[in-house]
N, C-alpha and C positions, 0 to 999 in steps of 0.2 A: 504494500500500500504506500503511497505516494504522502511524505509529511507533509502537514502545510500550516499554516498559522493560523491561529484565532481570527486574525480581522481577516485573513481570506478566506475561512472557512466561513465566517459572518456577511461576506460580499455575494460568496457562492449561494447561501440556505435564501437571501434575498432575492433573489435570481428563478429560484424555485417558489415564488409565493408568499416567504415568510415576511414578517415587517418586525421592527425594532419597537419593541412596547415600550422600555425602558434599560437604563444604565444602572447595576446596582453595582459599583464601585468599580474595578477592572474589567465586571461581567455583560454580556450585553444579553437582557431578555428579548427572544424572539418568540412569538407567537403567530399561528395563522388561521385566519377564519375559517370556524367551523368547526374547531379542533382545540379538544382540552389539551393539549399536546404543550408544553410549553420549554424551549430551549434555552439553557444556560452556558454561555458561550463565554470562555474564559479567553481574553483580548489585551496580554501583555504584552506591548511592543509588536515586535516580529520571531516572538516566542512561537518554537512550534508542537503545538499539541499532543500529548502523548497518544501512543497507539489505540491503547484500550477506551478512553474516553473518545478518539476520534469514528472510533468504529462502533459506539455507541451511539456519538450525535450525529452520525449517519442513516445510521437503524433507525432513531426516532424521526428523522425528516425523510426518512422515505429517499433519502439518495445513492446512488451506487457508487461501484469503484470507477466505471469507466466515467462518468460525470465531471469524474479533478479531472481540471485541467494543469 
């Protein structure tokens, strides 16, 4: 799986529907209508995301691997 950072992971799930509800300190809450579904997206710098959580907030937004670009 391809690493990629918080904020580009946050640019991508936007891309896909989601919208930025709010900032709770480094985190950015994504949400999308229609769906109790709610994303917490940790957005330090050009930090890039550990595996296991990435391959979780992928599962929960319904994205694949061939999707990173």
């Amino acid at each position: 799986m391809k690493p990629i950072s918080g904020k580009e992971f946050a640019n991508l799930v936007e891309r896909f529907g989601w919208t930025l509800l709010r900032v709770n300190g480094s985190h950015h809450i994504c949400g999308k209508p229609g769906s109790i579904v709610r994303l917490s997206i940790p957005v330090h710098k050009n930090q890039m995301l550990k595996a296991g959580l990435q391959q979780h907030l992928m599962k929960a937004a319904n994205i694949k691997e061939e999707d990173l670009i």
